[in-house]
C-alpha positions in Angstrom: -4.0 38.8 132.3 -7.1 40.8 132.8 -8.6 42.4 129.5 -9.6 46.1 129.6 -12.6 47.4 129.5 -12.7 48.8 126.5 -11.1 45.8 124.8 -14.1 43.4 126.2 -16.7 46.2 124.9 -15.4 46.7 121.3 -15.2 42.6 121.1 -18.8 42.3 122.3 -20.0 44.9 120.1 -18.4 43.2 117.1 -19.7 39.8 117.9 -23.1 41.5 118.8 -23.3 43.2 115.6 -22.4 39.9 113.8 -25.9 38.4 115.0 -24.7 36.9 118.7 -27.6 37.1 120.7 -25.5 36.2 124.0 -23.3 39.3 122.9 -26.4 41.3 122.7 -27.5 40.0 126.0 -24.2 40.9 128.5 -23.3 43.8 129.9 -20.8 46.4 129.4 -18.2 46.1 131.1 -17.2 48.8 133.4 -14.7 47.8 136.5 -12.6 50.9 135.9 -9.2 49.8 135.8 -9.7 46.8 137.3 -10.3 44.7 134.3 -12.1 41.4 133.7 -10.5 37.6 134.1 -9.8 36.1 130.6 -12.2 34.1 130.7 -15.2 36.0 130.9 -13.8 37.2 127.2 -13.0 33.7 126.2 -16.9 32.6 127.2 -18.1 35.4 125.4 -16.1 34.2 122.4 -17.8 30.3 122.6 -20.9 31.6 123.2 -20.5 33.7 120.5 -19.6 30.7 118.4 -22.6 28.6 119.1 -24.8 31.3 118.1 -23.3 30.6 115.2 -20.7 33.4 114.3 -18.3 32.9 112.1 -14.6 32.4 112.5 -13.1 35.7 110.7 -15.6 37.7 113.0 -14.6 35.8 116.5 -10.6 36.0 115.3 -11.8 39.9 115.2 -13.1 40.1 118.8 -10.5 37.5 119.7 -7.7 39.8 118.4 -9.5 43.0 120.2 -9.2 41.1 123.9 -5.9 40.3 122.9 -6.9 36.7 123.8 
């Protein structure tokens, strides 16, 4: 199931806010209502997690993909 725009952008702002430099790093998203593959928010959330975020932050962006 594709993840909204907007979902993917408040997720990467929450991880990016938490210290994620690969957060910081990607792009908003902006396919109209096209959406992105879940993966591309499920990356995001790994890569979030070797920066070194922690759990209760990437269940927060987790729970704002609605992955």
């Amino acid at each position: 199931m594709p993840i909204k725009d907007d979902a993917y952008n408040k997720a990467r702002d929450i991880l990016a806010k938490a210290g994620s430099k690969s957060a910081k790093k990607s792009h908003m998203k902006h396919t109209g209502k096209k959406g992105s593959p879940d993966g591309h928010g499920k990356s995001l959330i790994e890569e979030a997690r070797a920066d070194g975020v922690d759990e209760a932050t990437l269940a927060k962006a987790e729970k704002a993909m609605g992955i």
